[in-house]
PAKEFI-565232 format. One record per residue: residue in three letters; x, y, z of N, C-alpha, C in turn. Coordinates in steps of 0.1 Angstrom, whole numbers, plus 2048, in hexadecimal, padded with zeros to 3 digits. Layout:
<nodes>
ALAXYZXYZXYZ/...
</nodes>
This chain:
<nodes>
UNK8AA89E5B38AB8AB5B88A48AC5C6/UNK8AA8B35CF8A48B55DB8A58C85DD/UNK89B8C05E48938D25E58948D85F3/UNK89A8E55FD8918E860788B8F6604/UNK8838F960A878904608873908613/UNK87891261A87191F62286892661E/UNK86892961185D933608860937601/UNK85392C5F985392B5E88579345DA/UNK85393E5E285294C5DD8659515DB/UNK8699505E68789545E588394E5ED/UNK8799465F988793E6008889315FB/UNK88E9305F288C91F5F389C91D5E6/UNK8A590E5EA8AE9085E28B08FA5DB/UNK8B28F95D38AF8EC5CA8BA8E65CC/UNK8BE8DB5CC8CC8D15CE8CD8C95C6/UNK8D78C75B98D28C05AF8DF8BA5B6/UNK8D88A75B68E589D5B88EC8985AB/UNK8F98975AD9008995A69078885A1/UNK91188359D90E87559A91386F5A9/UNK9158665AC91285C5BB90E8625C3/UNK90286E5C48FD8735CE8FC87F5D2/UNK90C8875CF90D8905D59078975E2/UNK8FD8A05E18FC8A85EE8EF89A5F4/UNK8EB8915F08E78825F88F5882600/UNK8FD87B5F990A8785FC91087D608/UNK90C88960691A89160D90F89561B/UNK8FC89361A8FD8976298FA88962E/UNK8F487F6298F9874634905873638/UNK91287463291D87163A91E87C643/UNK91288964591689364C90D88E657/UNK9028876548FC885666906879667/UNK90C87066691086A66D91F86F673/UNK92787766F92F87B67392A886683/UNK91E88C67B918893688917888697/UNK90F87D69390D87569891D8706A5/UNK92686C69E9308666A39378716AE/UNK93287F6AA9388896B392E88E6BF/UNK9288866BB91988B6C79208826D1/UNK9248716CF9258646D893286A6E3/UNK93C8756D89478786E09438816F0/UNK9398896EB9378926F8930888705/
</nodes>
């Protein structure tokens, strides 16, 4: 499970990975895609 938290109290969301990773999964392929669109500009 991955966690972010603004405040404890009431900002905050839990990410439960799912089987091969899921939201793992899905944001490393998102910084690298970020990545490849940065090299275009």
């Amino acid at each position: 499970m991955s966690c972010y938290i603004e405040d404890r109290q009431e900002k905050h969301i839990h990410f439960v990975d799912g089987t091969e990773g899921g939201y793992t999964s899905a944001a490393i392929m998102f910084k690298e895609k970020m990545k490849k669109f940065q090299l275009r500009r």
